[in-house]
Residue frames as qw, qx, qy, qz and C-alpha x, y, z in Angstrom:
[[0.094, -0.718, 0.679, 0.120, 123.64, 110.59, 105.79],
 [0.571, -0.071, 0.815, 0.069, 123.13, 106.89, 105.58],
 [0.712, 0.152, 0.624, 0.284, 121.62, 107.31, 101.98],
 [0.312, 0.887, -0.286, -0.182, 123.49, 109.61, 101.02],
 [0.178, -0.498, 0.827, 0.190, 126.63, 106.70, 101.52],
 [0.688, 0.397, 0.568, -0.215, 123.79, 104.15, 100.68],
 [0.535, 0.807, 0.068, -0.241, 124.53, 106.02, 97.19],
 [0.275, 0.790, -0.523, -0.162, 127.65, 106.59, 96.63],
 [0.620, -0.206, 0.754, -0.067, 128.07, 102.85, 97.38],
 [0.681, 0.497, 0.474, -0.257, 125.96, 102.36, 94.63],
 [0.449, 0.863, -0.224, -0.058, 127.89, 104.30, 92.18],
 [0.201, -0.708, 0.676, 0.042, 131.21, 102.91, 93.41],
 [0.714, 0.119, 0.646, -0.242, 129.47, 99.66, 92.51],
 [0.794, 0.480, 0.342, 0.150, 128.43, 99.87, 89.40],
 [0.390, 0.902, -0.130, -0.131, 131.32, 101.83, 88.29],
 [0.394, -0.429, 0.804, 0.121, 133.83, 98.68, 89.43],
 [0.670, 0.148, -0.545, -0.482, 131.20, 96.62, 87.76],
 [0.057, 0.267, -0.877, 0.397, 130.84, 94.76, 90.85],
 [0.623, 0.306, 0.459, -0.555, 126.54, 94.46, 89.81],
 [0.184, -0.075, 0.913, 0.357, 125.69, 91.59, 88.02],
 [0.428, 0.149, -0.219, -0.864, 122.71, 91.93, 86.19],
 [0.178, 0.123, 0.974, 0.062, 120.06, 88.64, 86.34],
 [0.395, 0.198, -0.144, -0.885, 117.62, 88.95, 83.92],
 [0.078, 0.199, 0.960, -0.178, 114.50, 87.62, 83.67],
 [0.283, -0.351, -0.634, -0.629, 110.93, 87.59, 81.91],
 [0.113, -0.359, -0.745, 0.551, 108.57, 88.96, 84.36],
 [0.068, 0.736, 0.571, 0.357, 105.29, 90.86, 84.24],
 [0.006, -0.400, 0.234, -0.886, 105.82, 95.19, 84.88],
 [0.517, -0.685, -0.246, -0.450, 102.80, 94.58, 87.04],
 [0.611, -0.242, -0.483, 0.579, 105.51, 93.12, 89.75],
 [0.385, -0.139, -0.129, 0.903, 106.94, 96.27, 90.04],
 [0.105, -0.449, -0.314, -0.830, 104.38, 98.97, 89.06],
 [0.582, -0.505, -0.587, -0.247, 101.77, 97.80, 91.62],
 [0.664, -0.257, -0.331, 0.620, 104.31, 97.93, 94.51],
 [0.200, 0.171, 0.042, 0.964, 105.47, 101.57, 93.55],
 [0.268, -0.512, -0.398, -0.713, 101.66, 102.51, 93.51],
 [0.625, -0.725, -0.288, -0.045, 101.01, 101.55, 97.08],
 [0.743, 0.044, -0.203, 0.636, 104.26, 102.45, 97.95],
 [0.170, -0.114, -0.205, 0.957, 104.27, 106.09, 97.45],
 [0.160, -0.655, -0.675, -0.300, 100.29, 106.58, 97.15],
 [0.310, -0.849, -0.267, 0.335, 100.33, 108.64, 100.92],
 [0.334, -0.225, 0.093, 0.911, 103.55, 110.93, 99.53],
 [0.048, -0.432, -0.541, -0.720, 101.05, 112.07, 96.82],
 [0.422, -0.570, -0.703, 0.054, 98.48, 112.30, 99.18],
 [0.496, -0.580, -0.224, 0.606, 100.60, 114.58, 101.49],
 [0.217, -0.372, 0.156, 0.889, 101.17, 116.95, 98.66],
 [0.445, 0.574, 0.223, -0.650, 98.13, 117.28, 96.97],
 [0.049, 0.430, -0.684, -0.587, 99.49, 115.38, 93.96],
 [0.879, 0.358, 0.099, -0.298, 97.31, 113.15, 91.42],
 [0.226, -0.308, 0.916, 0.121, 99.50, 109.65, 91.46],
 [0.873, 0.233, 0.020, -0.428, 98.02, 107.78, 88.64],
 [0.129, -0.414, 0.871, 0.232, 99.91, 104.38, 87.82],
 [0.716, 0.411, -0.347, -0.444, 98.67, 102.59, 84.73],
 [0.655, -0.407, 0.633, 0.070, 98.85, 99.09, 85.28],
 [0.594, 0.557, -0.440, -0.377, 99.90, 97.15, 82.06],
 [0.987, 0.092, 0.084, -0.100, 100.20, 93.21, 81.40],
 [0.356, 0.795, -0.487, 0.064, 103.47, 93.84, 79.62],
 [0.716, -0.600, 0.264, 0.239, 106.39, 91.43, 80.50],
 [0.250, 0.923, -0.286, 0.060, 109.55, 92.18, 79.90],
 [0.917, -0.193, -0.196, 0.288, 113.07, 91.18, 80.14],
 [0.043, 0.720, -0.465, 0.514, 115.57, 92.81, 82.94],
 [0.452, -0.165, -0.800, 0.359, 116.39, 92.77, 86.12],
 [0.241, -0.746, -0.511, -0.353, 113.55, 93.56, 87.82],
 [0.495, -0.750, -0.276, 0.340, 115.08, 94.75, 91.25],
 [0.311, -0.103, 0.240, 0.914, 117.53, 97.07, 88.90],
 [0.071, 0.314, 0.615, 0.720, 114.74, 98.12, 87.02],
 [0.275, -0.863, -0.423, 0.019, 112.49, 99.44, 89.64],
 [0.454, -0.584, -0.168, 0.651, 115.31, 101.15, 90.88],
 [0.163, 0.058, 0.490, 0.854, 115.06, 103.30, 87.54],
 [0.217, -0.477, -0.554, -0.647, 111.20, 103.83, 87.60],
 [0.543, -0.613, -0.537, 0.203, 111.39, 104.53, 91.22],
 [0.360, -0.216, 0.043, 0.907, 113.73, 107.48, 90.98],
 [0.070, 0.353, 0.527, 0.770, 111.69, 108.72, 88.03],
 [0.425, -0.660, -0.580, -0.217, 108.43, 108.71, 90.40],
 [0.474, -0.748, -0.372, 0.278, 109.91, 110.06, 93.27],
 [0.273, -0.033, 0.213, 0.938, 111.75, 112.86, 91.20],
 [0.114, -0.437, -0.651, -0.610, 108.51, 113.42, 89.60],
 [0.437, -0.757, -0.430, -0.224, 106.44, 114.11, 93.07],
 [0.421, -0.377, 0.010, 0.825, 109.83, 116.19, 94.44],
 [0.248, -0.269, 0.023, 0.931, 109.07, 118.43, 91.93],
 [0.131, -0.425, -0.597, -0.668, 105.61, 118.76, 91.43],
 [0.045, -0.039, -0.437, 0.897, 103.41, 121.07, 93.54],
 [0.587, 0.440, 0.451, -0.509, 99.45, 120.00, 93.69],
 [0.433, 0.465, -0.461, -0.620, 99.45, 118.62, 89.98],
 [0.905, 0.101, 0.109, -0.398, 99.60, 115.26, 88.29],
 [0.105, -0.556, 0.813, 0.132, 102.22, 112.06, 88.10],
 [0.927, 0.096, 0.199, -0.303, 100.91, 109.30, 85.87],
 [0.312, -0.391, 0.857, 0.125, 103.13, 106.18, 85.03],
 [0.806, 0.196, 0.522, -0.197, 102.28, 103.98, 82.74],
 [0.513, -0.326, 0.703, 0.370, 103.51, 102.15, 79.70],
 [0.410, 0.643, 0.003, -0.647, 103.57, 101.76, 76.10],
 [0.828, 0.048, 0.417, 0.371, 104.68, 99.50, 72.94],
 [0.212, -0.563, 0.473, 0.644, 107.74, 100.88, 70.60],
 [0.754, 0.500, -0.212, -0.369, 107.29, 100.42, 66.79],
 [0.368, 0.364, -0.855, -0.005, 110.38, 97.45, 67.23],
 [0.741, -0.271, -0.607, -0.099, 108.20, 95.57, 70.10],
 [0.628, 0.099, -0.692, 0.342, 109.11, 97.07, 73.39],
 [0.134, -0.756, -0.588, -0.256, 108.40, 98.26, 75.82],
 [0.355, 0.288, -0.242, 0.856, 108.61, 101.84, 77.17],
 [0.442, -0.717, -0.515, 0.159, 107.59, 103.06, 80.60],
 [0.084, 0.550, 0.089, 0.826, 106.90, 106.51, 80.70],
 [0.313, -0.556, -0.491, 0.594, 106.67, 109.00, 84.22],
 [0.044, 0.710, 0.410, 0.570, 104.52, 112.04, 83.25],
 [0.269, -0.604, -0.441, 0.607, 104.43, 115.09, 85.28],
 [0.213, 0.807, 0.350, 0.424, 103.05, 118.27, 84.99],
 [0.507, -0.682, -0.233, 0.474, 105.70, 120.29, 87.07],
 [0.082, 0.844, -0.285, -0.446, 108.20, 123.48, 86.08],
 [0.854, 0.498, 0.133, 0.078, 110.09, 121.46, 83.61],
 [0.629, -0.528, 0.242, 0.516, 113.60, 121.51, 82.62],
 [0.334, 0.839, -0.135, -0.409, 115.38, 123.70, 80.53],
 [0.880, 0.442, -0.172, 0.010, 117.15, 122.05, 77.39],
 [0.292, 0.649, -0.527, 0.465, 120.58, 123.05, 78.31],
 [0.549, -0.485, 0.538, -0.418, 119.81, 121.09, 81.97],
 [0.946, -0.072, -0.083, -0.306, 118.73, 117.88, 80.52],
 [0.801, 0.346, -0.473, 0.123, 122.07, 116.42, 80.45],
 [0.079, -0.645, 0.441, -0.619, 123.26, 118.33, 83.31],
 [0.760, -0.233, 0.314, -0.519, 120.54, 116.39, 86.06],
 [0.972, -0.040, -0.200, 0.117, 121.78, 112.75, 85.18],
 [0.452, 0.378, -0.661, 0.465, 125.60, 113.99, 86.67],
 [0.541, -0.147, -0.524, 0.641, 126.76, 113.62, 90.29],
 [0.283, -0.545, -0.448, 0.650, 124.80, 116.02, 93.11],
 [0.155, -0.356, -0.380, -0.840, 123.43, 118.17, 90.08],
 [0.111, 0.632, 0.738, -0.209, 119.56, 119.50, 91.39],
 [0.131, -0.587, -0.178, -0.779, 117.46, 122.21, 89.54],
 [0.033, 0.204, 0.295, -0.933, 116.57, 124.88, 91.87],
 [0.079, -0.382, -0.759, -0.521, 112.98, 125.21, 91.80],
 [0.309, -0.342, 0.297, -0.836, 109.98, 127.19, 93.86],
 [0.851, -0.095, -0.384, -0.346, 108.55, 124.20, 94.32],
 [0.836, -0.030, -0.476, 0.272, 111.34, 122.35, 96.30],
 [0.162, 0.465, -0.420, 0.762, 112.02, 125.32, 98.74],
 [0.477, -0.268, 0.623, -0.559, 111.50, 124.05, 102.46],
 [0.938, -0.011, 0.117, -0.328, 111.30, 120.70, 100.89],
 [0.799, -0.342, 0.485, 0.102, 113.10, 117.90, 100.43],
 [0.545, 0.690, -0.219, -0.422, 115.43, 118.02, 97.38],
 [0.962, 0.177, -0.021, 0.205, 117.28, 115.01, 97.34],
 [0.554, -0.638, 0.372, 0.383, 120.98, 114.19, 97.11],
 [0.321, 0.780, -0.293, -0.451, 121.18, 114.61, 93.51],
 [0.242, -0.305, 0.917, 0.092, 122.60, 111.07, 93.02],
 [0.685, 0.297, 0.637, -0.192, 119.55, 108.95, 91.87],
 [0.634, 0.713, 0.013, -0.298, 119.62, 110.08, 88.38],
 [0.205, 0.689, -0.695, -0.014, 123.24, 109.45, 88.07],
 [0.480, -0.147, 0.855, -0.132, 122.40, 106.00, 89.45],
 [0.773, 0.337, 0.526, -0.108, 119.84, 105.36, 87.32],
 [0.463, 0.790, -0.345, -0.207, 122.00, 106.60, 84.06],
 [0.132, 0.446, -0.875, -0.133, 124.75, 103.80, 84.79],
 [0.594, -0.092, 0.771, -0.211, 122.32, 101.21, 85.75],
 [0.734, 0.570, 0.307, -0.204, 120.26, 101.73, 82.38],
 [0.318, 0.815, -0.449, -0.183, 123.54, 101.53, 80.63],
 [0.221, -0.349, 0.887, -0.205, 124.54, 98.42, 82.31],
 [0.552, 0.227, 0.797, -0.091, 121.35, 97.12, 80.77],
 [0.069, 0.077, 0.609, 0.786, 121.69, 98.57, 77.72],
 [0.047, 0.701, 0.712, -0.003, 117.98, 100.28, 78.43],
 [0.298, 0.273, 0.198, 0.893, 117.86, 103.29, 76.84],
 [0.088, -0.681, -0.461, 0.562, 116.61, 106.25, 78.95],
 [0.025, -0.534, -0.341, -0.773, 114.53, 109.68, 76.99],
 [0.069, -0.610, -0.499, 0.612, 113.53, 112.78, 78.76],
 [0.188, 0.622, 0.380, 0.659, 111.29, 115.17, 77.15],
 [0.212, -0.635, -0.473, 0.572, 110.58, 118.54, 78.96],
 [0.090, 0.677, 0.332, 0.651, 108.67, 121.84, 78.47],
 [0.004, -0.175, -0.344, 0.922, 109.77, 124.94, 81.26],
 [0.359, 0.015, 0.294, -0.885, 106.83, 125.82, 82.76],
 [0.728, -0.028, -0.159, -0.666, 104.59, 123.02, 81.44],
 [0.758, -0.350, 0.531, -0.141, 106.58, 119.15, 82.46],
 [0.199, 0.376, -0.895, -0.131, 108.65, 116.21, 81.64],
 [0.945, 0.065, 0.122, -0.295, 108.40, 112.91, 81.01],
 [0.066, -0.587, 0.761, 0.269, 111.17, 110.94, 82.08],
 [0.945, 0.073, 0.067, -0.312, 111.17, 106.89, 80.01],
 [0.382, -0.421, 0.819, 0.070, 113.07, 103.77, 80.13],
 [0.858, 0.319, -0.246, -0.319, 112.63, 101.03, 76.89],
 [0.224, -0.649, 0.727, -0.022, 113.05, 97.92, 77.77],
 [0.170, 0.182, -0.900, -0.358, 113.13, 94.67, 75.83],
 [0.756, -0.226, -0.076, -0.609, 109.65, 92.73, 75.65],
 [0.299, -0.291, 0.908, -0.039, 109.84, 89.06, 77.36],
 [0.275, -0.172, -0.923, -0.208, 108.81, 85.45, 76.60],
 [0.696, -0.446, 0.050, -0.560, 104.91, 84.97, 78.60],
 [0.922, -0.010, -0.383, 0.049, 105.82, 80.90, 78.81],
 [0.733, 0.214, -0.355, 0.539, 109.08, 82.32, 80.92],
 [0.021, -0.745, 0.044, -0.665, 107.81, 84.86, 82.97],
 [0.265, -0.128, -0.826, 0.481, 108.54, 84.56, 86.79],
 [0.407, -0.563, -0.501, -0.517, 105.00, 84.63, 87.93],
 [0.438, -0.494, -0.608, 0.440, 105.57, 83.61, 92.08],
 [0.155, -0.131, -0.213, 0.956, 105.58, 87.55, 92.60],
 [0.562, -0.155, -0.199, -0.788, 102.12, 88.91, 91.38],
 [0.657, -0.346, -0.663, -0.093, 100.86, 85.31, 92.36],
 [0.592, -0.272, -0.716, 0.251, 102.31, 85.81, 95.99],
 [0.063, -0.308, 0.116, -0.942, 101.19, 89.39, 96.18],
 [0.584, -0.398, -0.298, -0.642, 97.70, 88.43, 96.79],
 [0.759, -0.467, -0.450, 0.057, 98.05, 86.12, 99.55],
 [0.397, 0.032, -0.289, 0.870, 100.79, 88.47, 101.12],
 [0.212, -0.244, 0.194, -0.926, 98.01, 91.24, 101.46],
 [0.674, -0.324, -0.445, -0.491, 95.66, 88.84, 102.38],
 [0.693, 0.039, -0.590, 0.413, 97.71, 87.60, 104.89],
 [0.290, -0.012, -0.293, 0.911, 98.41, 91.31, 106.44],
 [0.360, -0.436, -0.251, -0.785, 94.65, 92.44, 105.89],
 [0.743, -0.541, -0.349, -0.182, 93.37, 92.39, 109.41],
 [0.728, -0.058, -0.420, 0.539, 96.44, 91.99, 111.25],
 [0.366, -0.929, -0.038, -0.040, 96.47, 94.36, 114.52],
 [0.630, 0.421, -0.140, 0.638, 99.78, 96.23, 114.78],
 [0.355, -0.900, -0.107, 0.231, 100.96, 98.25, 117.59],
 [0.552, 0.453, -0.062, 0.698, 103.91, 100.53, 116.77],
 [0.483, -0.852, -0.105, 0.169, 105.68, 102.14, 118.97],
 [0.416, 0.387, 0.013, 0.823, 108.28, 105.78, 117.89],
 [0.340, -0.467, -0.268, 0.771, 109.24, 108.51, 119.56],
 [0.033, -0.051, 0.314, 0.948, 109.04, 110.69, 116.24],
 [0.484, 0.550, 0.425, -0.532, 105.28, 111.68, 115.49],
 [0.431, 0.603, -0.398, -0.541, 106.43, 111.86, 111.53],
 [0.177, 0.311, -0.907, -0.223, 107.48, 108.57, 111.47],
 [0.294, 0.245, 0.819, -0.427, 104.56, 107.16, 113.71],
 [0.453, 0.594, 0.037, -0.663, 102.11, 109.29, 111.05],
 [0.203, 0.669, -0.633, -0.332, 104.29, 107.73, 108.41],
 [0.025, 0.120, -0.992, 0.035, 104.02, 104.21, 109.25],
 [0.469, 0.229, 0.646, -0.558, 100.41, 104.35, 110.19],
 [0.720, 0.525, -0.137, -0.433, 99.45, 104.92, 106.48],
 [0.435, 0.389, -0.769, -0.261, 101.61, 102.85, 104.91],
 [0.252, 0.131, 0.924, -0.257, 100.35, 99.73, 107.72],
 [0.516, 0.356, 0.557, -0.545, 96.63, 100.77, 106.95],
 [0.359, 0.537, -0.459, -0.610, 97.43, 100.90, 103.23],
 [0.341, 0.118, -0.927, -0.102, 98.05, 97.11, 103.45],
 [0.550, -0.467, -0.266, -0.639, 94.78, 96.98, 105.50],
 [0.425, -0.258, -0.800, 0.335, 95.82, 96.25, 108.79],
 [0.403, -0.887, -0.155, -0.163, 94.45, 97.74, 112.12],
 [0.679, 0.204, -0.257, 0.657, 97.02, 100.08, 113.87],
 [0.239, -0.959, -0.089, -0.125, 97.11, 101.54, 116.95],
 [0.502, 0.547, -0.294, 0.602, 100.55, 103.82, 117.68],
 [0.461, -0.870, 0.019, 0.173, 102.10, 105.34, 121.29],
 [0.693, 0.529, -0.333, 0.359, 105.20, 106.96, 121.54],
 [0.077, -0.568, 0.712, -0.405, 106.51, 105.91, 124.64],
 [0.383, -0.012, -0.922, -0.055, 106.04, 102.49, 126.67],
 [0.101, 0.180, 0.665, -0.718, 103.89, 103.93, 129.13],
 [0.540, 0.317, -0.213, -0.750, 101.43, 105.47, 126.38],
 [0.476, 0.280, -0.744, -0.377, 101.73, 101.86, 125.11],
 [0.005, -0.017, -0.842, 0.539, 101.08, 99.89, 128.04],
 [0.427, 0.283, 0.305, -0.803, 97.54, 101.98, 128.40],
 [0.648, 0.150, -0.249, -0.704, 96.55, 101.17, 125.07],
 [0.235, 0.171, -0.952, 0.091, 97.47, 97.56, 125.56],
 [0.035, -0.183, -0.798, 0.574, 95.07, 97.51, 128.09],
 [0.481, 0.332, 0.027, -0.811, 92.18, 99.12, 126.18],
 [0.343, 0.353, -0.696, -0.523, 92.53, 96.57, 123.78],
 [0.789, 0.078, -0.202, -0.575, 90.53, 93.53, 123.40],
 [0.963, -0.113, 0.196, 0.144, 92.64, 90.94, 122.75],
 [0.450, -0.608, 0.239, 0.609, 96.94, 91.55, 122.34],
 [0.456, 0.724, -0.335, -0.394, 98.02, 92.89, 118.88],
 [0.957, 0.253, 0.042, 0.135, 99.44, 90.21, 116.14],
 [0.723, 0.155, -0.146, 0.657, 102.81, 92.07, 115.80],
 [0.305, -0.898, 0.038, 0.314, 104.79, 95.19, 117.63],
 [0.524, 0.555, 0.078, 0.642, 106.99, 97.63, 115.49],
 [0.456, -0.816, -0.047, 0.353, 109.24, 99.46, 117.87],
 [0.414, 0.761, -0.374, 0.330, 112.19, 101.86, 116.89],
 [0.766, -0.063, -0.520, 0.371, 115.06, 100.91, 119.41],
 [0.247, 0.004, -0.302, 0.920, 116.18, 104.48, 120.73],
 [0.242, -0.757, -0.606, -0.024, 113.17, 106.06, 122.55],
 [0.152, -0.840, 0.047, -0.518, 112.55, 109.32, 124.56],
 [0.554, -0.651, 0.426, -0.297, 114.54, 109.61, 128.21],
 [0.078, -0.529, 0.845, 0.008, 117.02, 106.85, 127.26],
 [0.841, 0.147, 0.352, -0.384, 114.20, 104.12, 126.80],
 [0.067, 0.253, -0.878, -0.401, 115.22, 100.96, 124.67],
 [0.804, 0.128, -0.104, -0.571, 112.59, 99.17, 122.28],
 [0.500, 0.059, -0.863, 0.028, 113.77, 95.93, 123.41],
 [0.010, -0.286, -0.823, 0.491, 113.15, 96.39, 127.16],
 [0.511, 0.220, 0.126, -0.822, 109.37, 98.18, 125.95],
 [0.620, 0.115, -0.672, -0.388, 108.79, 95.13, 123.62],
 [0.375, 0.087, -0.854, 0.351, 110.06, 92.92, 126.95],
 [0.225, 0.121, 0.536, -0.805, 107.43, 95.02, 129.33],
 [0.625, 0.205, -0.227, -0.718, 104.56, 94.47, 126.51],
 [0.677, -0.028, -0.612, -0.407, 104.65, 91.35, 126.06],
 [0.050, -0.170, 0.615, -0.768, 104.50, 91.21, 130.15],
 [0.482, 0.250, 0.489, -0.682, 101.16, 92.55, 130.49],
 [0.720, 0.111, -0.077, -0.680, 100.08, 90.25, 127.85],
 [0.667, -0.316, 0.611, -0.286, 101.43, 87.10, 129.04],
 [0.848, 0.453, 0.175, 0.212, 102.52, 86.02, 125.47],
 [0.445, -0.216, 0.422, 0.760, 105.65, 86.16, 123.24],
 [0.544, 0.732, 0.377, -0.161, 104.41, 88.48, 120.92],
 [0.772, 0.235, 0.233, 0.542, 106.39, 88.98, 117.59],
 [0.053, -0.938, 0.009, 0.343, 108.25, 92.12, 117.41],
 [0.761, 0.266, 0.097, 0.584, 110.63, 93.83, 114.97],
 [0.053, 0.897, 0.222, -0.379, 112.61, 96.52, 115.97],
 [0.544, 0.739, 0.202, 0.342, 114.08, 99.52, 113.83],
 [0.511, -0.579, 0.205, 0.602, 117.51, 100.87, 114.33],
 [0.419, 0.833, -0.360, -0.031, 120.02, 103.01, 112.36],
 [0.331, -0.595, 0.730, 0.055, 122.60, 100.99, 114.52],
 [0.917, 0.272, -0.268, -0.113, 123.89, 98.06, 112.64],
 [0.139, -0.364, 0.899, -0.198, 126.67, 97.05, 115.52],
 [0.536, -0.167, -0.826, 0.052, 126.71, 92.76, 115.88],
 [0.110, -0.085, -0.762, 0.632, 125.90, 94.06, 119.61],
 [0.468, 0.184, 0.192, -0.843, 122.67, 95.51, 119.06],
 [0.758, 0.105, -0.449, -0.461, 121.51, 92.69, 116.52],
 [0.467, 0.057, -0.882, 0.027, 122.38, 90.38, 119.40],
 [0.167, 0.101, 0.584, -0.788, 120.87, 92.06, 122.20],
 [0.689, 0.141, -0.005, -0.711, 117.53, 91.94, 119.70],
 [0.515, 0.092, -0.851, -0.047, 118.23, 88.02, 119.05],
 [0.185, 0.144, -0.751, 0.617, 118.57, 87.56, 122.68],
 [0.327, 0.236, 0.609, -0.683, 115.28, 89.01, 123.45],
 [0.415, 0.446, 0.786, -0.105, 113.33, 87.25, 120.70],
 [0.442, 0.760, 0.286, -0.380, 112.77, 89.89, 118.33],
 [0.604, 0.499, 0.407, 0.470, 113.77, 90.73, 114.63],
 [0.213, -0.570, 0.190, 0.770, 116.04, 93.71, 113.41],
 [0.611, 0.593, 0.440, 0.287, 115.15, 96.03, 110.65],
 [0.457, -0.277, -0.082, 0.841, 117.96, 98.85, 109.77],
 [0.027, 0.841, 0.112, -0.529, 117.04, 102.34, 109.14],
 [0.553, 0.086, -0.045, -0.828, 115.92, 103.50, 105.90],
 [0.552, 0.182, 0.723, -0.373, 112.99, 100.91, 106.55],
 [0.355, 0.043, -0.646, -0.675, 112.17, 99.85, 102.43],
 [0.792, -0.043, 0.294, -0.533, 107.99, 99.02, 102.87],
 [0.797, 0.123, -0.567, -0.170, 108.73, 95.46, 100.29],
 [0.461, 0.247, -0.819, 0.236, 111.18, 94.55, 103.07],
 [0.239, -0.190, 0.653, -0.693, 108.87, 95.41, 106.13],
 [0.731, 0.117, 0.177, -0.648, 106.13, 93.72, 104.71],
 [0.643, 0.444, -0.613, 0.120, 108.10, 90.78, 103.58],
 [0.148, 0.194, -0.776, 0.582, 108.87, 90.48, 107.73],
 [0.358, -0.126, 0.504, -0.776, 105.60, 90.82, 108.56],
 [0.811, 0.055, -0.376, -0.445, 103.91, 88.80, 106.14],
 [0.500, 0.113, -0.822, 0.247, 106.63, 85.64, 107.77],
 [0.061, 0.107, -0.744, 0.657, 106.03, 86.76, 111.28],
 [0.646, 0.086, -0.027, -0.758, 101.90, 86.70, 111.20],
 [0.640, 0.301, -0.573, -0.414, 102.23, 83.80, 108.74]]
């Protein structure tokens, strides 16, 4: 529910024109690289070959619009592929630009759909997407006004029964103007997080499973409980306390991940940094986590922004 309104926000947005576009020369690797660790385990989980093509390229948009356009594509792309291949990667135009292309070898869409799948809560029906997640039909329709709003022309080719290929062309940049601090402050960001011990502590086993890859992706070390008792124990197994705790807030049997953060960092006789994860976004819950020392991240959890908190709170 939350991004399903998460959406239509979006749309209500850019159809006031209430998103300003800030463009800027930057290098695709910003945004490609991310995406690749990003959804590496989804692939993973479904048997999919996730190839992303990195490419020098820089370009001018806005980069945090512009992922949101090659991030749909990708995670349309491994919605409706079923053990095959998603490869991503980029190309020059015969005028200079450049055009970033999402390959998949899934069912494909029939001509007569293509236009259809960029409206409002459209989805193709597929065997592929039964007992699976099909989306909320919105992303395409987001990314159709955004790439209109930057005047980046979107192409989908597709062949029923053999795949599509959705692409965005967008303008080449200056090098002399590119904003470098991202790629530059990738490396020390995973260097930062490589090593770092992580305890996490969820009730849900999908989300615990869920987090565990994406933590070890960024090489840390991560051990998981879901409850505060389970947690406690390992605490005690442990060597020496973890660098940060990732709690969710609502627990099993009425438990709160403040007072389990408050008992942890008990039995190790430190403040240790914690953030937890709510859907709530009352002022009363983001003070009750103030209060007890810890950082608030809302529900859905984007990985830039959790790793972005952790990189500060480590740092």
């Amino acid at each position: 529910m939350e991004d399903l309104l998460s959406a239509l926000l979006d749309i209500s947005k850019l159809d006031a024109g209430a998103v300003t576009p800030e463009l800027t020369d930057f290098p695709l690797r910003g945004i490609l690289a991310p995406l690749a660790t990003e959804y590496a385990a989804v692939a993973a989980e479904r048997g999919i070959d996730l190839k992303v093509v990195g490419s020098g390229a820089v370009v001018r948009s806005d980069m945090r619009l512009l992922r949101r356009i090659v991030q749909n594509f990708l995670s349309n792309a491994l919605r409706y592929v079923q053990g095959g291949r998603v490869v991503v990667g980029c190309r020059r135009t015969g005028d200079g630009s450049i055009r970033i292309e999402v390959w998949d070898n899934g069912p494909g869409i029939p001509r007569d759909k293509i236009t259809e799948i960029f409206q409002e809560f459209r989805r193709l029906d597929t065997p592929v997407t039964k007992g699976r997640d099909r989306g909320m039909g919105l992303g395409l329709a987001i990314v159709d006004r955004v790439a209109r709003m930057l005047d980046h022309p979107i192409t989908v080719r597709s062949e029923p029964g053999r795949g599509s290929v959705f692409a965005v062309t967008v303008p080449r940049g200056t090098e002399r103007r590119a904003v470098r601090p991202a790629s530059v402050a990738a490396r020390p960001m995973t260097n930062r997080l490589a090593g770092t011990s992580v305890l996490v502590l969820d009730n849900e086993p999908a989300v615990v499973a869920g987090m565990e890859a994406l933590l070890r992706g960024w090489a840390c070390d991560v051990v998981s409980a879901t409850n505060g008792d389970e947690a406690l124990a390992l605490l005690s197994g442990m060597p020496q306390p973890p660098d940060l705790l990732i709690a969710d807030y609502h627990l099993d049997d009425g438990a709160l991940g403040v007072n389990e953060v408050a008992r942890l960092r008990a039995a190790c006789g430190r403040i240790l940094p914690a953030v937890i994860v709510t859907a709530n976004r009352t002022p009363e819950l983001a003070d009750e986590a103030k209060a007890a020392g810890c950082l608030v991240l809302n529900k859905p959890v984007k990985p830039a922004q959790l790793r972005a908190v952790m990189s500060g709170l480590v740092g």
